[in-house]
Steps between C-alpha positions, in 0.01 A plus 500: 500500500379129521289298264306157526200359401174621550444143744743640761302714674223212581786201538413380865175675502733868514740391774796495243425855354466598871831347556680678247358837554574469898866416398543774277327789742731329772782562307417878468287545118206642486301265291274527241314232320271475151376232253612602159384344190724534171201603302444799634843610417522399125553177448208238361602249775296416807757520795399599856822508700469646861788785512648637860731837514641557825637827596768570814347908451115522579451589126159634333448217234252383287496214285465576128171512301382303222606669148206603274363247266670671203859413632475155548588268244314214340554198358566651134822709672617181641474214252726438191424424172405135457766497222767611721440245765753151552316204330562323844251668681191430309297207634401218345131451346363272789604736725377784347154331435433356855543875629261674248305217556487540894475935477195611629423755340599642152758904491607662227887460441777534584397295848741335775375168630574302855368183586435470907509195696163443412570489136321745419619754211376849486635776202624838659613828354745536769746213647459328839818514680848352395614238711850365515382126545200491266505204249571571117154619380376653821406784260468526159393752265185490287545109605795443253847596661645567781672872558870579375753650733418843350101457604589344831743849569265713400218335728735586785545846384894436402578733184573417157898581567548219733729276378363106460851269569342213646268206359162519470430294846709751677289830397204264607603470837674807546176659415297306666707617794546829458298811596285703297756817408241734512322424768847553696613781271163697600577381879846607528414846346231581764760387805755730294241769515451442919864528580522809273242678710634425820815639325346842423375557829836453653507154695612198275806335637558323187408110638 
């Protein structure tokens, strides 16, 4: 299974996604290829990632559905108490004002904020994607602090057991980096599921 951006399949107007799905049929995998978004598998953050599975057996497999509505979480499962949250990652008042100033339009709380390169600032009730590289209050929610580790985890999917041992500009980037657990969880159990028929009617080798 491969992951990357949603861009990569219209880098070069296509020829790089071409590229790579040449190599890997060359090489011997049947390939199959979907744009997921982590919404639609529980998680209130916007993330399109294109995701390839390549298979040496010609395989029957289909890429997961969305979950129902009910499943998914929200904002409320995510966030943490404001009283729990590190003093440090509350914003100060100008820059809280100039983004309430600058939101277009008005949402009930709690909201999650991102200013573009235009400067503009528009509330959501779901995040825009994490990025590693993003500067300190890329987003911020209800226009007053940025996310704790914990949030940023649980945007990602990443359960409440995982241990936090690094500082807060690790999780950030390591994050902002990482893939969307249960987009890949879902993934991984369909491609489980296609080898396991091939299994029951008699012809897996076991690549």
């Amino acid at each position: 299974m491969l992951e990357n951006v949603r861009n990569l399949i219209a880098h070069d107007n296509g020829n790089t996604f071409k590229v790579i799905i040449k190599h890997l049929e060359q090489l011997g995998y049947n390939v199959y290829s979907k744009v997921l978004n982590a919404l639609d598998f529980g998680v209130p953050q916007k993330r399109e990632r294109i995701i390839i599975c390549g298979f040496l057996d010609n395989v029957d497999f289909h890429f997961p559905l969305p979950i129902p509505e009910y499943k998914k979480q929200t904002l409320l499962d995510v966030l943490e108490p404001d009283d729990e949250v590190d003093d440090t990652l509350w914003v100060k008042e100008n820059i809280k004002n100039s983004r309430i100033e600058r939101m277009k339009i008005e949402l009930e709380r709690p909201y999650i904020t991102h200013e573009n390169v235009a400067g503009s600032v528009t509330p959501h009730h779901i995040s825009c994607a994490l990025r590693a590289g993003a500067s300190a209050n890329y987003i911020l929610i209800n226009n007053e602090r940025r996310p704790s580790a914990r949030e940023l985890l649980r945007l990602q999917g990443f359960p409440d057991t995982y241990k936090i041992v690094v500082p807060y500009s690790s999780i950030k980037k390591q994050t902002g980096n990482s893939v969307a657990v249960l987009v890949i969880k879902a993934v991984a159990k369909e491609m489980i599921n296609a080898l396991k028929r091939i299994e029951r009617r008699g012809n897996y080798d076991g690549k």
